[in-house]
Structure formats: C-alpha cells, structure tokens
C-alpha positions in Angstrom: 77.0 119.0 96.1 75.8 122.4 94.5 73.7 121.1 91.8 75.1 123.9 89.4 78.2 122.2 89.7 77.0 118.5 88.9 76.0 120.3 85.5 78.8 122.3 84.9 81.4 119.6 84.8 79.3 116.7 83.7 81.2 116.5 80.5 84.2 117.8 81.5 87.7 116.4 80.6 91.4 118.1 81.9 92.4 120.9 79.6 95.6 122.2 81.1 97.9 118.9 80.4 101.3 121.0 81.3 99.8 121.2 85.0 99.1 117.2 84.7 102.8 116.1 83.7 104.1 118.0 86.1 102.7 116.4 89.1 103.1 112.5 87.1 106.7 113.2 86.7 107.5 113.7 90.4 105.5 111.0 91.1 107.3 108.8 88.4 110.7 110.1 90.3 109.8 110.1 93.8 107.1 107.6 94.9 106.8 103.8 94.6 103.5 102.9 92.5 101.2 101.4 95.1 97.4 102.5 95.5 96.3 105.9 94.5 92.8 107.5 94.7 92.5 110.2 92.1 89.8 112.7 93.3 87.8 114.8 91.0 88.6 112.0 88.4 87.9 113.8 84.9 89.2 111.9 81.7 92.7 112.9 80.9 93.5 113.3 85.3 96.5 112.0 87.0 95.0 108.1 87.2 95.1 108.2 83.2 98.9 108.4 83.3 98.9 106.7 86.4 97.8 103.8 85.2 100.3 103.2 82.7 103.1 103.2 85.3 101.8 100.2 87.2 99.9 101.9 90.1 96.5 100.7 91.0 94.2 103.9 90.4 90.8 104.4 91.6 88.8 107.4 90.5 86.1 109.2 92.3 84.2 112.2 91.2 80.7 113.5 91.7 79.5 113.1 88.5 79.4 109.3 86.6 82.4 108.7 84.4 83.5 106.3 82.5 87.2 104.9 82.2 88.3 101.4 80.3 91.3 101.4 82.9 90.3 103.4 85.9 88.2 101.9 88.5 85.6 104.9 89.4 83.8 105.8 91.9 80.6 107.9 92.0 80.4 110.0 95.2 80.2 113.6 96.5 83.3 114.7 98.7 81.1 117.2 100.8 80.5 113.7 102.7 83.0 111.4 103.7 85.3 109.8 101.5 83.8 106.6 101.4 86.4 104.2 102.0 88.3 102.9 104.8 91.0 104.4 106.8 95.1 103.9 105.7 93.2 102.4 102.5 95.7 104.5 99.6 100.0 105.6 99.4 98.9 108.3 97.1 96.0 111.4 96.8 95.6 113.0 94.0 92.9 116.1 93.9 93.5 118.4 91.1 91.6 121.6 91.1 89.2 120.4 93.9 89.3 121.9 96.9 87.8 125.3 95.8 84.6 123.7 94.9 83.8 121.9 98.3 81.7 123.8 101.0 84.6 122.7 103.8 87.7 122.2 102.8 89.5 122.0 106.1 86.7 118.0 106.8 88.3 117.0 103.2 91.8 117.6 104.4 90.8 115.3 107.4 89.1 112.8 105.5 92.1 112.6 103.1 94.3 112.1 105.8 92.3 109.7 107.5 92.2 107.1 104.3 96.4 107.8 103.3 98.8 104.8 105.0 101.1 106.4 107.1 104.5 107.6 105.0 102.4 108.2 102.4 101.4 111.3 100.2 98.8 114.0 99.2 99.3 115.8 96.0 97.2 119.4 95.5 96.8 121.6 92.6 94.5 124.9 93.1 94.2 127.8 91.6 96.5 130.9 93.2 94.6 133.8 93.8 98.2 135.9 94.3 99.0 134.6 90.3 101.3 137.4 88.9 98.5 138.7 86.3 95.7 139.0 89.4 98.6 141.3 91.1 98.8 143.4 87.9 94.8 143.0 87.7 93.9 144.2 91.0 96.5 147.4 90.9 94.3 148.3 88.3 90.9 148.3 89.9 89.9 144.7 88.2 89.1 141.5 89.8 91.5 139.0 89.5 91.0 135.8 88.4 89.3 133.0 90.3 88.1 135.1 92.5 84.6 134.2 91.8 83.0 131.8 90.2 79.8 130.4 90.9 81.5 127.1 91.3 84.5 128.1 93.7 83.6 128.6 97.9 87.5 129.0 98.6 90.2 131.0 97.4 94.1 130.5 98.3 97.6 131.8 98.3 101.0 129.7 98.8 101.1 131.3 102.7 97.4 130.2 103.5 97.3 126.7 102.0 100.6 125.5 103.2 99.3 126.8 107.1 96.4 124.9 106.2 97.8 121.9 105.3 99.7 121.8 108.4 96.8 122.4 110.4 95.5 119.3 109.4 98.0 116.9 109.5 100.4 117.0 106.5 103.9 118.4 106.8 104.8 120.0 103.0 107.8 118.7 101.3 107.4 120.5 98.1 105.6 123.9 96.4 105.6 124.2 92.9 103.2 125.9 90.3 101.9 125.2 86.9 103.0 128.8 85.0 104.0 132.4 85.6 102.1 134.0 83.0 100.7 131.2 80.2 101.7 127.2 79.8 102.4 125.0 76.9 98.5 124.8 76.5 98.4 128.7 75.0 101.5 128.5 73.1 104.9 126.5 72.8 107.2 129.1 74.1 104.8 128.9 77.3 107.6 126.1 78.3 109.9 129.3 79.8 107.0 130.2 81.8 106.4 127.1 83.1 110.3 126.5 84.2 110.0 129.8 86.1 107.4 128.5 88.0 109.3 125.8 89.6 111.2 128.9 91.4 108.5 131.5 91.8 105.4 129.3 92.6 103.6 132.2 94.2 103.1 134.1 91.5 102.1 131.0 89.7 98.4 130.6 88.1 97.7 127.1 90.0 99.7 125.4 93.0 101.0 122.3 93.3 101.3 121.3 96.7 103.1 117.9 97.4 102.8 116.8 101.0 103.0 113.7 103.5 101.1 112.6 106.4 102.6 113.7 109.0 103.9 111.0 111.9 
C-alpha cells in the first residue's frame, strides 16, 4: 500500500453518515445477520451499526484501529484477503476500491472468501455525478478525478460490467445524493430520495450484488 495513503487516513473516521444508513437499512430489510467482513473498517463504517443488529463483524483496514465491539484486522488489500475461502454472508467495502492498485484481484479475492448466496455491498465515488457533468462542460475537472490517493475512476455502466466480469450478478444500483446529502444541510434529504431513481448522476454508488452460482 502507497505509503501516502497509510498517512492520509490514519485518523480517519466516516463523515458522510447518509451514505452509511443507506446501505444498513437494506441490509436490516433484506439479509439475515450472519458473518460480515467490513473492509476499509474506519470508526463510524457499516460494522458499527452492524453490530448492534446481531451480526458478527470483523473489520479490516490497512491502518491499526481500534473498536470496543468490532473485531479488526490489520492488513493491506493489495494482497490477499487473508482469510479463508466461503469464510463471510456479507462484504462490505465503502469507498475502497479506488484506492487499491488492482481492483479487478480484490473483486476475485472478495468473491473467493463470500459463502455461496451470499452478498457484496460497494460504495464508490461516481465520476459521471451530475455536478462533474456541469463541471466538465465548463472546462473544469470534475471531482474525484484525481487524487493522489485514487488509481481508479468509475461510472454505473463500467462498474456494474465489472462486477459481472468477476463473478457477481447485480441485484440493486442505488447512490448516496444527486447534488448534496443530509451531511451539508437538512433539506439534502430531497436529494438523497432522488438518488434512489437516478443513481447515475449520483455523487457515490451503491452497488448491492451476489455471488453469482
């Protein structure tokens, strides 16, 4: 793992709690708790809620953290996931895949430790969010499309293939928000509602997925 990024999220927690819920209220709807590893574990990720709704959550992330609830895991996921195949029902990687060198070998190694039936949960940023379209019709970068941090960039079209590729089959495309979430301001909720219809104009995708038979 890029050094650079060991430091840059050393202390990081999960700011965008909007995107969070989202995701833990399908799950709370639609999948029995069993065992979930939560990749790119931060404090206030998906095994925080999790945990609370009687799923056994195990957190991994490059950098140490610390949880009283959550067991974690130190390890960089540039390398293989270090447990053993069918080991989890659940993956969780929020905002993760742009910052590993190969994302197509973590897609592989994700599907190589999920139980058959069982399901992978994405978010990533959208490089085709609706304010990037207005950006780059002006002559301006959008947003997230460089970082010294991110090695990938994706649209709803691109991911979903690549998913596919690599042995999920996509039940489910949602995003976080249109133009701003709850996070900015309250009336963010609107925005946020819309999403669930236009994901890809969305500023991160949620992509829910199974292994495919």
């Amino acid at each position: 793992m890029d050094n650079m990024q060991i430091k840059y999220f050393e202390e990081f927690k999960i700011p965008d709690w909007p995107r969070v819920s989202r995701v833990i209220d399908f799950i709370t709807k639609h999948i029995k708790s069993g065992r979930v590893l939560d990749i790119g574990y931060s404090e206030g990720s998906f095994a925080d809620y999790l945990n609370k709704k009687g799923w056994d959550c195990i957190g991994i992330d490059v950098n140490i953290r610390k949880s009283k609830s959550v067991k974690l895991v130190c390890g960089d996921l540039n390398r293989n996931i270090p447990f053993k195949s069918s080991s989890f029902d659940l993956i969780t990687a929020g905002e993760v895949m742009e910052h590993l060198f190969d994302d197509v070998y973590f897609l592989k190694e994700c599907n190589r430790i999920l139980k058959s039936d069982s399901y992978l949960i994405l978010t990533i940023p959208n490089i085709a969010y609706s304010l990037n379209r207005l950006l780059v019709l002006f002559g301006k970068l959008p947003k997230f499309s460089w970082a010294p941090y991110h090695y990938h960039f994706y649209n709803l079209k691109y991911i979903t293939q690549l998913l596919r590729e690599n042995g999920f089959k996509v039940i489910k495309i949602s995003s976080s928000h249109i133009l701003y979430s709850r996070r900015r301001h309250f009336s963010g909720r609107i925005f946020e509602i819309l999403a669930e219809y236009l994901p890809a104009f969305g500023a991160h995708l949620i992509i829910y997925a199974t292994k495919d038979k």
